[in-house]
C-alpha positions in Angstrom: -49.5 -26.6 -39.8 -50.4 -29.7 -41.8 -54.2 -29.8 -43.1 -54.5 -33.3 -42.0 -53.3 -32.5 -37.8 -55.8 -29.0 -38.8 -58.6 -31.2 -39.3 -58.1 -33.4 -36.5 -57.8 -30.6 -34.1 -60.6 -29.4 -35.1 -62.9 -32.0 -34.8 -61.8 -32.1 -31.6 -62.4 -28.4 -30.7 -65.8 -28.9 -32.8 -67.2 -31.5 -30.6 -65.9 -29.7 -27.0 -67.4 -26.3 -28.0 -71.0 -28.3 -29.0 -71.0 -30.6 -26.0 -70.2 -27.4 -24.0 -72.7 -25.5 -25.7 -75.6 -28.2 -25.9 -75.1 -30.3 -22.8 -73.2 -28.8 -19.4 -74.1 -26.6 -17.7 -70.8 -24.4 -17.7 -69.3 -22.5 -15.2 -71.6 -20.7 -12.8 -74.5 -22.2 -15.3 -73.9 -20.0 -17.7 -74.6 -22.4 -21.0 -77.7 -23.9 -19.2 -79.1 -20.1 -18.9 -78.0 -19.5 -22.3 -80.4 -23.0 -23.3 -82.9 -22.0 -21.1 -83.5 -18.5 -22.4 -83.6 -19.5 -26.4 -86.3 -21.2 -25.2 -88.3 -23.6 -27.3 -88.2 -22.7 -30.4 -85.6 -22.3 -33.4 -82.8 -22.0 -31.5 -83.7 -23.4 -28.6 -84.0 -26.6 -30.6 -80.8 -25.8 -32.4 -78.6 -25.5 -29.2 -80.3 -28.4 -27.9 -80.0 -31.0 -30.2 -75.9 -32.3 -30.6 -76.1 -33.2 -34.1 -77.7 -29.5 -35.3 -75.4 -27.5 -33.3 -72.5 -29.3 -34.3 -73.1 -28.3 -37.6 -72.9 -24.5 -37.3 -70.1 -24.8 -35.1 -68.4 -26.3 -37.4 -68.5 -24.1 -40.2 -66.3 -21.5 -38.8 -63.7 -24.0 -38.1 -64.3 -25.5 -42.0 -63.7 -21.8 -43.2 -60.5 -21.6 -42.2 -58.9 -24.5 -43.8 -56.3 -23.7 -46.6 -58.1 -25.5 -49.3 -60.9 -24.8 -52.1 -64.4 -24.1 -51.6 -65.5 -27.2 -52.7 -62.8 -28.6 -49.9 -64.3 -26.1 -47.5 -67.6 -27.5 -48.1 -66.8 -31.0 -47.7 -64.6 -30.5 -44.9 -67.5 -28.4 -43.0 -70.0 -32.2 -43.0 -67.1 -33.8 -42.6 -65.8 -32.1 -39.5 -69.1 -32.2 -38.2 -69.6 -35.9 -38.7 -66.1 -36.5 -37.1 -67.9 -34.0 -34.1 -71.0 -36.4 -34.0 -68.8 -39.6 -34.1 -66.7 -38.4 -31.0 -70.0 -37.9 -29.3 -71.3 -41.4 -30.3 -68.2 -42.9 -28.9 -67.9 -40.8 -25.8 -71.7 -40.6 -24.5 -73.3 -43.4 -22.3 -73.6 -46.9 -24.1 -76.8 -47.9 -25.4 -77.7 -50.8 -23.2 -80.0 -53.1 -24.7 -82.0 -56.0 -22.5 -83.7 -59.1 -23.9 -86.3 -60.2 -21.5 -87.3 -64.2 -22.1 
């Protein structure tokens, strides 16, 4: 498989598993038990903030590209910030009002 269709499918896989993992609820509320038992600290934090969990997931994903480790480290932010863009594009618009 070319790196480059690679990449993209993983960012796409990247941001599904986080916004699975960090914002639904999941089949018979499995994820939202999962958030709920971590509880409030390290992890709790880390599962539910978008932007820190999309990090670790994607270092697995980032791992697996047939490149250097340099390449392997840049692709990990990379793929991330392609994660955290999809979010940014997908979530609800920020809806700004002007009262006069």
């Amino acid at each position: 498989m070319d790196v480059w269709l690679q990449c993209l499918l993983s960012a796409l896989a990247i941001w599904r598993l986080t916004h699975l993992l960090s914002l639904e609820e999941g089949p018979w509320s499995v994820f939202l038990r999962i958030r709920q038992g971590v509880g409030h600290g390290f992890w709790g934090q880390l599962v539910n903030c978008f932007y820190c969990l999309s990090v670790w997931v994607a270092a697995p994903f980032a791992y697996l590209l047939p490149v250097t480790w340099a390449g392997r480290f840049i692709a990990w932010w990379a793929l991330s910030g392609a994660a955290i863009l999809l979010e940014r594009l997908t979530s609800d618009p920020l809806e700004v009002r002007v009262e006069e």
